[in-house]
C-alpha positions in Angstrom: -27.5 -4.2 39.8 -27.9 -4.2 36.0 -24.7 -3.8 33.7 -24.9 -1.9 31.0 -22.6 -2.0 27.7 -23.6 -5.8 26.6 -19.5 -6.7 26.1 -19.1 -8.9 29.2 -16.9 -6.6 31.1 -15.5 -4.5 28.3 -17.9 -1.5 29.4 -18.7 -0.5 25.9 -15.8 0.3 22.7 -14.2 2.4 24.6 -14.0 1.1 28.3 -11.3 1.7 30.9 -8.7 -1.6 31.8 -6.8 -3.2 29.5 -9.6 -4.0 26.8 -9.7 -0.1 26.8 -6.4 0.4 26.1 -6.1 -2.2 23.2 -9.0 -0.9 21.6 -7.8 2.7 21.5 -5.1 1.3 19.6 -6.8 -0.9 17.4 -8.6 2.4 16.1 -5.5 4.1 16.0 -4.3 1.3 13.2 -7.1 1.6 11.8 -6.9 5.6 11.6 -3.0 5.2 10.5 -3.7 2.3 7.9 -6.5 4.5 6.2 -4.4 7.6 6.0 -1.4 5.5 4.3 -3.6 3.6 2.1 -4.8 7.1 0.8 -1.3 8.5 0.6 -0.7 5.1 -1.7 -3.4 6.3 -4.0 -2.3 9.7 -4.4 1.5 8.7 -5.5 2.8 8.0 -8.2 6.3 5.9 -9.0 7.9 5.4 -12.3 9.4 2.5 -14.2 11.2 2.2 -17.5 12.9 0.0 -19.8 15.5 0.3 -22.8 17.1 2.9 -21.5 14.4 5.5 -20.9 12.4 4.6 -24.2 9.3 3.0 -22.4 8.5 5.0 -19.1 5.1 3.9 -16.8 3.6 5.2 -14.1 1.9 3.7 -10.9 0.5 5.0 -8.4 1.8 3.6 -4.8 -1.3 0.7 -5.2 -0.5 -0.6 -7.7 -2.7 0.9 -10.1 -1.3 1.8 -13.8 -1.9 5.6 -14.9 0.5 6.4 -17.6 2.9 4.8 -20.2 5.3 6.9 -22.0 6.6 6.0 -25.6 9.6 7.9 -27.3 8.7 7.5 -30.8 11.7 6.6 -31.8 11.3 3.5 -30.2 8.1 2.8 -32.6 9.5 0.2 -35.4 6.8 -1.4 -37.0 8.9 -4.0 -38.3 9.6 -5.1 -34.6 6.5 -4.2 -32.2 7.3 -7.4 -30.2 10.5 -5.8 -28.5 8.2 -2.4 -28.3 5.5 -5.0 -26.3 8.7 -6.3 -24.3 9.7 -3.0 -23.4 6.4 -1.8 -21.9 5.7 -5.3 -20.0 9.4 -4.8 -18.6 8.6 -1.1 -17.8 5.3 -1.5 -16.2 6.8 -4.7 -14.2 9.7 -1.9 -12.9 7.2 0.5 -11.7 4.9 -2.5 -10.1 8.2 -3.7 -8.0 8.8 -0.2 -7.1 5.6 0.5 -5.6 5.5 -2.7 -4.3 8.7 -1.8 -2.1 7.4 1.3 -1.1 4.1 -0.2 0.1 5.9 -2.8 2.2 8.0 0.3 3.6 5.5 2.3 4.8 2.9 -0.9 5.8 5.7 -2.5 7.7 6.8 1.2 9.8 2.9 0.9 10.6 2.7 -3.0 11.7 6.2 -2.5 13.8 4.7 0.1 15.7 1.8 -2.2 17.1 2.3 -3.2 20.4 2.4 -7.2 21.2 -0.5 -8.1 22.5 -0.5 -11.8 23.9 -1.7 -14.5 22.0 -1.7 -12.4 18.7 0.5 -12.2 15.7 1.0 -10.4 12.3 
């Protein structure tokens, strides 16, 4: 009798048993990690600093879209505390998608199921 599949008993990627199992819910991760990565992409957090004078936005991965000036805030005679303010803004809106990141990562990684011999 020949065996088919090449895995060594795992009957192919989707094969019955235990190895089965685990690798239906490997591609479920998979599946759930790419949806939430997009959902990252798509949102957007803000930060500010003095007050509301320097607003940027982020989306959920980190990447910078926006930075908001009131022009008020524009002193030419001090541009370093203007420089401050949007460093201390963008920083804010990094740590806040940051946080949410880790929120919605870690609800997918505590919904893995321990598999023996395997940590996160």
């Amino acid at each position: 009798m020949s065996r088919k599949g090449g895995f060594g008993g795992l009957g192919g990627l989707g094969g019955g048993g235990m190895q089965g199992m685990i690798m239906k819910q490997v591609q479920k991760f998979q599946e759930e990690q790419e949806r939430l990565m997009a959902e990252l992409e798509e949102m957007q957090v803000q930060g500010s600093a003095g007050g509301g004078v320097v607003n940027a936005t982020v989306t959920g991965t980190g990447d910078l879209v926006a930075v908001k000036i009131d022009p008020d805030a524009v002193d030419p005679d001090d541009v370093e505390m203007l420089e401050d303010m949007v460093v201390a803004a963008v920083r804010d809106a990094l740590a806040k998608a940051q946080k949410v990141r880790e929120e919605k990562l870690g609800s997918l990684m505590s919904g893995l199921p321990k598999i023996p011999g395997l940590s996160f």
